[in-house]
N, C-alpha and C positions, 0 to 999 in steps of 0.2 A: 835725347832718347834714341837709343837703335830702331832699327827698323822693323826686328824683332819683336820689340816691344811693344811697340805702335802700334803694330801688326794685331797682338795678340788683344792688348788694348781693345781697340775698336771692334773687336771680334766679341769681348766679352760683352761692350756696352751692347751691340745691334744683338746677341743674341738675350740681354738682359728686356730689352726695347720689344720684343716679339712675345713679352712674355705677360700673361691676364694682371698680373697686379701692376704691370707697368702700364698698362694700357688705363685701369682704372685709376689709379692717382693722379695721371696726365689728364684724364675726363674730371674729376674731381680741382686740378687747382684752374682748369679752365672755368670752371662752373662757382669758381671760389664768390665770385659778385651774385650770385642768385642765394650761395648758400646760408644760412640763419643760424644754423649748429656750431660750423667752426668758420676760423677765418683762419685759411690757410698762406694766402700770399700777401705781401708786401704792398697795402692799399687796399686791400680789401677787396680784390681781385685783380687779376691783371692788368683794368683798367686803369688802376690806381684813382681813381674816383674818391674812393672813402666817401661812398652812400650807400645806406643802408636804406632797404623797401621795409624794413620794421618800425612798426608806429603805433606801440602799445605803451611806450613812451611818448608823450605829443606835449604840446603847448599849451594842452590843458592843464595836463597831470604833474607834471615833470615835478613841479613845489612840492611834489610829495618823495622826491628821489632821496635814499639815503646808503651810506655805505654800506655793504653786508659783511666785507672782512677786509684786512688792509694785511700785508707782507713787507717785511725789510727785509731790504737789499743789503746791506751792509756795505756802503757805497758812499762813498763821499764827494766823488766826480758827476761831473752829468751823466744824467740818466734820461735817454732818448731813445731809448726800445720801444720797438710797437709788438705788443703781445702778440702771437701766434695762436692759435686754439685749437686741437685736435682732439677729435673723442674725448671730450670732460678735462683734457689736460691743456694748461696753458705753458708755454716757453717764452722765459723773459731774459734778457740779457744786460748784465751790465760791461764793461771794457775785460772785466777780470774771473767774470760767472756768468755761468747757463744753469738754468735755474726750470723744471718741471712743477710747476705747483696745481693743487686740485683745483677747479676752475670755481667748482659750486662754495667749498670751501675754505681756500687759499693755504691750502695745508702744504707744505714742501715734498714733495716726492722725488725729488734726485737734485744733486747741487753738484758742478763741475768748479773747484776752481782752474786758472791759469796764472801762471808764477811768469814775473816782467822783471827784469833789471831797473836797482831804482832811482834809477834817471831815465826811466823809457819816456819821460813826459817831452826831453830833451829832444826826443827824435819822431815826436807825431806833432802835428799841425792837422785841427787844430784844437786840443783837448781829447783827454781819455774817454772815450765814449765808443759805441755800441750799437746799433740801429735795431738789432735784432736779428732772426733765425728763415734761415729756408726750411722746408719740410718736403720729405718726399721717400719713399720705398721705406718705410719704416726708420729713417734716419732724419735728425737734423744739424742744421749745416752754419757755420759760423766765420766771420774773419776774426783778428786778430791785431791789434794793434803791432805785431812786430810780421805781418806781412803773412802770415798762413791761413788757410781755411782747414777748419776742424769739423768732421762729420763724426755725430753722437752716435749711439742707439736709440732711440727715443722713448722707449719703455726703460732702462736704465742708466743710460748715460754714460754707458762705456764707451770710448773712444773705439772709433772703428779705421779711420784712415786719417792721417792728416798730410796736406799740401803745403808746399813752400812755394807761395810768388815770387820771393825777388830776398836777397839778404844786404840789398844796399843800404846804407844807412838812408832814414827819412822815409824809406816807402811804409804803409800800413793799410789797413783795409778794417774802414769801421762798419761801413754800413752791409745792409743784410743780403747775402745772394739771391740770386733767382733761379728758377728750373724755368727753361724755355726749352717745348717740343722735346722736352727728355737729357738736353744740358744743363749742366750747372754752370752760371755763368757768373763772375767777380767782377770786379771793380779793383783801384789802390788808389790812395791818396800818397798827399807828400811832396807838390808844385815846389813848396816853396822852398825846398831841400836839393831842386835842380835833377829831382829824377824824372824821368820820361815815361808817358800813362801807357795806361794799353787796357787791353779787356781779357781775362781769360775763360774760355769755357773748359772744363773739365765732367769727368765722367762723375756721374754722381755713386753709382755703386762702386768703383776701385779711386778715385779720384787723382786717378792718369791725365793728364793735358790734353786736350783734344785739337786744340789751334792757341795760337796767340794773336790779337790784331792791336798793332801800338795807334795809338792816336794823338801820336804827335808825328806825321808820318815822315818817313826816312828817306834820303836823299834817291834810293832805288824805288821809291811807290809812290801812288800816284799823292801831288800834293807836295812831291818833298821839293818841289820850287818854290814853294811859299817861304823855307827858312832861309836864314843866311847862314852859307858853309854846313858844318856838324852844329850848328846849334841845338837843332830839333834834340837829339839826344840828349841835354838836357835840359827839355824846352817843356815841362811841365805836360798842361793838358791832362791831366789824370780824370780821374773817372769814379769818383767817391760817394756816390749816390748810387741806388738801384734804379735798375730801369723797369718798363713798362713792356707789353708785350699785346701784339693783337696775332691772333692763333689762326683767324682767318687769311692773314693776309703772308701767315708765318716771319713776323716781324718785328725787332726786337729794337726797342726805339732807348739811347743813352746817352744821357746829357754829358758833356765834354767842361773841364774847366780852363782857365786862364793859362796863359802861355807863362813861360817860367824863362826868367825873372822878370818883371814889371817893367823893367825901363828897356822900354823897344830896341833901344838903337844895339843893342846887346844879340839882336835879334834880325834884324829888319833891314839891316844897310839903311843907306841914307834915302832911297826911293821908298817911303813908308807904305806906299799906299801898295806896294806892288810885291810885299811880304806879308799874306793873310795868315800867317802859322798855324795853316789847316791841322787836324781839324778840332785848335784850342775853339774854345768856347760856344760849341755847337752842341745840336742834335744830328747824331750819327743813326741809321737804320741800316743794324743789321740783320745777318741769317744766322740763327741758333745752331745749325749745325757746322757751320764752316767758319761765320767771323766775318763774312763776306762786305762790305759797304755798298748797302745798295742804292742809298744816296745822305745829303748831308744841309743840313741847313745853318749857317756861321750865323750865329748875331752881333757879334764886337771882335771885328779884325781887327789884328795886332792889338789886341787889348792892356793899356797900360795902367787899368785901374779896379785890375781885379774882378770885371765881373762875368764868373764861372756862371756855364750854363749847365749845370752838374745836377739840380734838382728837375728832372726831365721835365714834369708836369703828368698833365693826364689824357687818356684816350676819351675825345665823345663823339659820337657820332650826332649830329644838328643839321639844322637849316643855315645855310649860307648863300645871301643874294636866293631864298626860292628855293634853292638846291638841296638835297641831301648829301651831304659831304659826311665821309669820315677823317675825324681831321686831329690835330694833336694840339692841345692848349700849354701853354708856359708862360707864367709869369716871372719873367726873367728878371737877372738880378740889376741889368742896365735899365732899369725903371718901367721898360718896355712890356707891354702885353700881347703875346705872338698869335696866332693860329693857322695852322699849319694843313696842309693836304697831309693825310698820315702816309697815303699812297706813293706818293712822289716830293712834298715835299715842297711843293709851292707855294709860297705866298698868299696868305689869304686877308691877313690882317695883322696890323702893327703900330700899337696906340700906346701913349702913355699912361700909367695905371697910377701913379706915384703923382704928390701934391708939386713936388718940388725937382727939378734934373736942370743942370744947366751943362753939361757931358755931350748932348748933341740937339739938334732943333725938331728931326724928326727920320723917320725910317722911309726911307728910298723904294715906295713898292714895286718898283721895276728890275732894281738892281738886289734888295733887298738890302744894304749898307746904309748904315747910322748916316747923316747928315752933319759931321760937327759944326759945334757951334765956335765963334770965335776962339775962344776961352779956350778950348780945346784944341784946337789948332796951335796956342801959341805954348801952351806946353808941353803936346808933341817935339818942338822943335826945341823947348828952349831947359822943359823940365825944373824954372823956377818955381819955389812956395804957392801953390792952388788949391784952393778949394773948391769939392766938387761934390752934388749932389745926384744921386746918392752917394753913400761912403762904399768903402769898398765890400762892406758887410750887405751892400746890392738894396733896393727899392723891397725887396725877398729873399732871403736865403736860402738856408734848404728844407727848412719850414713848409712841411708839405700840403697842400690846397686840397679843397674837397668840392664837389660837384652836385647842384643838385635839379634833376632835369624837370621839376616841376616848375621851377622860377626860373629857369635858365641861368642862375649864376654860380661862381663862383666862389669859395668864401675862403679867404688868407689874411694870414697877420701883416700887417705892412710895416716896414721900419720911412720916419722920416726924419733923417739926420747927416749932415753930412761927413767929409774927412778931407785933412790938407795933406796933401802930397808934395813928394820932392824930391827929383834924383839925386843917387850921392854915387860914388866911385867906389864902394866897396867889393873888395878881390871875393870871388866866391870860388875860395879854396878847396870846395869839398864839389866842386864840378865837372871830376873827374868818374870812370865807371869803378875804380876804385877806393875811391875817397872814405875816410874812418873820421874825420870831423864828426861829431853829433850834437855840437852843441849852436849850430850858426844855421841859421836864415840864410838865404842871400835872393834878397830883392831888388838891391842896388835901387832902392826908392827908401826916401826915410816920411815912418808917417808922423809927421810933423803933430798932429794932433786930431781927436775927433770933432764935431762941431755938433752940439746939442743945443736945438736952439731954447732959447727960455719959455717966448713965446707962444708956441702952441704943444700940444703934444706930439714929443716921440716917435708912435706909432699907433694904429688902430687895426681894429677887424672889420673888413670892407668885404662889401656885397658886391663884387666886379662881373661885369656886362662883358662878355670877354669878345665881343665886335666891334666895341669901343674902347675900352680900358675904364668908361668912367664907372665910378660907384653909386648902385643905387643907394645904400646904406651905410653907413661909417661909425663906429662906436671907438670912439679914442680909449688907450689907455693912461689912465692917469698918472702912474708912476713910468717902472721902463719899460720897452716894446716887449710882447712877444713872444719867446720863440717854440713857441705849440704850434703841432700842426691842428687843422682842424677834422672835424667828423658832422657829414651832413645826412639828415635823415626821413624818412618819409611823415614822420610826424611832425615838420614842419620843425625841425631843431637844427642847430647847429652848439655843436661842443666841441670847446677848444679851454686853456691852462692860460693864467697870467703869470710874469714873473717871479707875483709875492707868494704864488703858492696855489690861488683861488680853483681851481674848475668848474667850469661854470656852461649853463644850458644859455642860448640865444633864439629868440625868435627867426628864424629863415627871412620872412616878410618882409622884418622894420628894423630890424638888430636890437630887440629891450631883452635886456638880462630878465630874463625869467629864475633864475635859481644858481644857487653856489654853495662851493664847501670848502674851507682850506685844508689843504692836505699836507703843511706844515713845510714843504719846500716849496723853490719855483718849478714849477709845470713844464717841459720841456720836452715831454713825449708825446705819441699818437694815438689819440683815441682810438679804439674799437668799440662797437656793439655787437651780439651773438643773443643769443634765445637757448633756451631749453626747457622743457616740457610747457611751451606759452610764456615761460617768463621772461622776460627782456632784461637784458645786463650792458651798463656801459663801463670798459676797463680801460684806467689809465695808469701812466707810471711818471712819478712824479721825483724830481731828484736837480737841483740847480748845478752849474756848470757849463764849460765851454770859454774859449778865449775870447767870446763877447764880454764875458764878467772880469776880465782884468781890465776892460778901457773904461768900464761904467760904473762909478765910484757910487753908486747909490745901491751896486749889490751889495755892498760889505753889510749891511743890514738884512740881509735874506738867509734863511737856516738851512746850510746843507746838511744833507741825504737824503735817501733815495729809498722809496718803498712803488707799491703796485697796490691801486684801488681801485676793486668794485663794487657799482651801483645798483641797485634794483630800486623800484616802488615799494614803498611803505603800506605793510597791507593792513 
């Protein structure tokens, strides 16, 4: 971009930025966790928490919850949108439509499609999917599985601007932006395709670039000793999850994925320990206006199994040792349960959360580095047939956790299964910045197979102690894990979606299923709750899908598509 244009650029946004509606929507999504009416941001505020203080739904009543109207998608892919809500109108997304529907009663009020080449499934990792919508100045704001963000009108759904990320083959951007301090800031997926992440913030009213900051960093910034040679450039690390934001502290916290390709030594030279391919599989804290890194915390250096720290987690402020700390929780996907100084970035806690890991013995609180365990050590070196728990689909995916500061815990779907790994010597052809391959991977790791064990269950919903990692409550599920986020609430509930379709309310206290409904697909979206005139609504979106369900042969018996349900009390 000239300098012209930059120029003129940053001139419209800071005179956009000075202006009463801009000021008021910035007070408004900061205030998104207090509010009751709508739910504007990505968690149900900034904190990303997903708790609601409404408790007109409770533990008592809940047996009496029934649907008030249902909406099809017309979708046959997963469906993992988290509704948005704005003045009576909700925004749902599936990989190929944005979708305005009336909130009170689910009537369609504007529908966008988006037209894909039909092999685009060839070139995203990993499934056609959608997270959802930003909101902000009368517009709402979307990615795009072939790598763009799209800003609506929000009252009709005309296209107002659209962005181009990247036109490499593999890069894509499923989940939802954010607006921090008055930028719009993106994410892109696509690790395993050999492109290299980065974050961008853009102007939300002309949707101009305002900075780019890669994070896989380059041989000239800082970090870029961690790669070996130009690897980094195609060293994965993407950034495919939203992040979180504390407004106080103007700081923009975003979880980092796995270094690209899997098999280190592609990577790392022969001294493994002394290529941590910053900054794959961390949490990054930056500055909404610039991109700046103002510091960083790795969980799984040189990470050879996958596991992306890309679902940030959330902001709470607690007691820690006595203290009031505000700090950053993540149940990452190395089995590990983090908690973080959000401030700086220290060390405060690092436990295992998960029944089962044999990947390392325990977390270094000094150093802050995994501890491996033999096992792993010898297929660092050697990269023969292993199995390792968890699989590479992590102890937690991106499966997002919910908070609830009456019990002090935590509540997430947990996977417990493992995966056998194996390096193999496949050319990654397309690991070039011009590369037109779209039809190949390149992991240079073959996964041998997953490992489900018969034994016990899969996966459960745990009630995690996030100073320990261990669970007060555990509620297994019967058939496969998972992959709903959860929703936790003052009336002592927590709701979250099983794979066969169920949604279903949970005691906070003990974990007893209190109440269910099937909603004919598996469950794979995020709940919300919102009010209006006193009446309490819980909305999910329900649609099976994702490249979990081609390894786990017991989905072939689950109904896809994809619709949006909500709930009220039965009066």
């Amino acid at each position: 971009m000239s300098y012209f244009f930059r120029f003129k650029s940053l001139l419209i946004f800071f005179l956009v930025c000075s202006g009463n509606v801009f000021s008021q929507d910035l007070q408004a999504l900061g205030n998104d966790k207090l509010s009751h009416e709508n739910v504007l941001t990505h968690g149900m505020g900034y904190e990303n928490q997903r708790y609601s203080t409404l408790k007109s739904i409770n533990a008592v009543n809940v047996k009496r919850l029934v649907p008030i109207w249902s909406h099809n998608l017309n979708n046959a892919r997963g469906s993992e949108s988290q509704p948005i809500i704005y003045n009576g109108v909700m925004f749902v997304t599936t990989y190929t439509t944005t979708v305005a529907i009336d909130a009170l009663s689910g009537k369609q009020l504007w529908k966008v499609d988006l037209n894909f080449p039909a092999d685009i499934a060839k070139t995203v990792c990993c499934g056609l999917v959608n997270r959802g919508v930003a909101i902000f100045g009368g517009k709402v704001f979307r990615g795009t599985v072939d790598a763009h963000i799209v800003a609506y009108d929000a009252a009709t759904g005309r296209e107002v601007w659209k962005y181009k990320a990247s036109d490499r083959v593999g890069k894509a951007i499923t989940s939802a932006p954010m607006i921090a301090n008055g930028v719009l800031i993106t994410g892109i997926a696509g690790g395993e395709f050999g492109t290299r992440g980065f974050l961008d913030g853009l102007d939300p009213e002309t949707g101009q670039r305002l900075w780019r900051r890669y994070t896989a960093a380059g041989k000239d910034e800082k970090g870029g000793d961690t790669w070996l040679g130009d690897s980094a450039q195609t060293g994965g690390s993407t950034t495919w999850m939203t992040g979180v934001y504390d407004k106080d502290l103007d700081l923009v916290y975003w979880g980092v994925g796995q270094p690209s390709p899997w098999k280190p030594t592609e990577r790392v030279g022969l001294d493994v320990s002394s290529f941590d391919n910053l900054y794959s599989n961390s949490v990054i804290a930056i500055r909404p206006r610039s991109g700046e890194i103002v510091w960083h915390r790795q969980f799984t250096p040189n990470d050879p199994l996958d596991y992306d720290a890309t679902e940030v987690g959330m902001l709470v402020d607690m007691k820690v040792g006595g203290e009031n700390k505000k700090v950053l929780l993540q149940a990452n996907r190395n089995g590990f349960f983090y908690v973080l100084d959000r401030t700086n970035g220290n060390l405060l806690a690092a436990n295992p959360y998960v029944k089962n890991m044999n990947w390392a013995e325990k977390i270094d609180m000094t150093t802050g580095r995994p501890v491996h365990t033999e096992l792993m050590k010898k297929y660092l070196k050697t990269g023969e047939s292993t199995t390792f728990f968890p699989s590479a689909f992590g102890g937690k995916n991106w499966q997002p956790t919910s908070w609830n500061p009456a019990t002090g815990l935590v509540y997430a779907n947990i996977f417990d299964f493992g995966m056998t790994y194996k390096y193999n010597n496949q050319e990654c052809h397309e690991r070039t910045p011009t590369a037109s391959k779209k039809d190949e991977w390149c992991l240079q790791t073959d996964i041998v197979n997953f490992v489900f064990p018969k034994d016990r269950p899969n996966g459960y919903l745990a009630a995690i102690d996030p100073m320990t990692g261990k669970s007060k409550w555990q509620m297994p599920w019967t058939e496969m894990p998972s992959w709903s986020g959860t929703l936790s609430t003052a009336g002592n509930l927590v709701f979250t979606g099983a794979s066969d379709g169920e949604f279903m309310a949970v005691n906070a206290s003990n974990g007893q299923k209190l109440w269910g409904f099937q909603t004919g697909s598996g469950v794979a979206g995020q709940p919300v709750t919102w009010e209006h005139k006193g009446v309490q609504y819980i909305t999910v979106v329900s649609g099976t899908g994702g490249i979990y369900y081609d390894f786990d042969q017991r989905s072939a018996n689950i109904p896809r598509g994809s619709s949006v349900w909500t709930f009220a009390l039965m009066k």
